[in-house]
VOGU-3710 file (C-alpha; in Angstrom, 3 decimals, decimal comma):
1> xxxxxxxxxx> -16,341/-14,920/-0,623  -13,239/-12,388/-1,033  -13,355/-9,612/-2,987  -10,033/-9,146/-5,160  -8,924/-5,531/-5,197  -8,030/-3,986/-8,359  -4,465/-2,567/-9,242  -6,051/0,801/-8,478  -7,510/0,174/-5,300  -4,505/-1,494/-3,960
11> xxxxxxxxxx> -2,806/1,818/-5,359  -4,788/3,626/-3,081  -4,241/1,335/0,374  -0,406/1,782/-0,493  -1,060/5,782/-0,691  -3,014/5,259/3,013  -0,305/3,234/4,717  2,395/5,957/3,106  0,518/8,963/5,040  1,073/6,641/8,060
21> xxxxxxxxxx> 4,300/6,814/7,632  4,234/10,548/6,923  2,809/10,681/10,360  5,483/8,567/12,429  7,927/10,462/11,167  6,451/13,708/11,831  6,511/12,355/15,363  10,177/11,172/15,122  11,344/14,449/13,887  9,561/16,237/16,497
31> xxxxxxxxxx> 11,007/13,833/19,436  14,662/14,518/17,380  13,880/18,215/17,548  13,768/17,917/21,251  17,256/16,409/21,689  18,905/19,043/19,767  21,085/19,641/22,839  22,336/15,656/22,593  23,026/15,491/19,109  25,411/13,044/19,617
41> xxxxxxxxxx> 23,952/10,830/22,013  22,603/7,200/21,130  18,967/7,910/21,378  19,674/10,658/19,083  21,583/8,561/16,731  19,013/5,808/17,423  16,118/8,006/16,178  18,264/9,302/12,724  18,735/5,663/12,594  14,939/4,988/12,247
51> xxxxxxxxxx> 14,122/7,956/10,366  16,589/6,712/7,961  14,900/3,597/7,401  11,048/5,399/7,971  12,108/7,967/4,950  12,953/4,707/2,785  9,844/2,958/3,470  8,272/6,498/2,846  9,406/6,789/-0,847  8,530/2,864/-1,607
61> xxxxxxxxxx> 6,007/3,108/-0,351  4,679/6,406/-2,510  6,252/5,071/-5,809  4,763/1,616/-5,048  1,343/3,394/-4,869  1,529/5,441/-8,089  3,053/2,984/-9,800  -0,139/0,325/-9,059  -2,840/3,481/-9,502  -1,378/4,143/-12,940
71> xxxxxxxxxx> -0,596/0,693/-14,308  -3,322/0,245/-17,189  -2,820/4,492/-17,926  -0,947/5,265/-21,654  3,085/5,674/-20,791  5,298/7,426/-22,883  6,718/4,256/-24,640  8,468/2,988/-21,347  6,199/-0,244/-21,703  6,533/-0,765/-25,808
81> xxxxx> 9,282/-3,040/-27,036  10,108/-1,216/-29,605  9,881/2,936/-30,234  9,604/3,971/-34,133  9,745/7,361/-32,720
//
């Protein structure tokens, strides 16, 4: 029988794939570094490209992941209907 994951624990797989991430583009960056001299040619333009859409995935990813791992934690009225405050 499957196990269902809690909120938290998925929380945590998101944070795992995100350091994945972290580490592609590490190794973008680095192959970017190395065509410094052909800034303006398409494989350098290809590999902004993709680091583009790796940061983006990056940042989902992260707030996806803290958002899950925190979900049943107190908030500062951001999940109350009303605020008497």
């Amino acid at each position: 029988m499957k196990k269902t994951k809690s909120l938290h624990e998925l929380g945590l797989e998101y944070e795992r794939e995100a350091e994945k991430l972290k580490e592609i583009i590490v190794k973008k960056r680095g192959e970017l570094r190395k065509l410094k001299n052909a800034i303006c040619s398409n494989e350098a333009f290809a590999l902004k490209r993709e680091l583009k859409n790796l940061y983006s995935q990056y940042r989902d990813t992260v707030e996806t992941a803290e958002y899950l791992k925190s979900y049943y934690e107190p908030h500062e009225g951001c999940r109350e209907l009303f605020s008497y405050k």
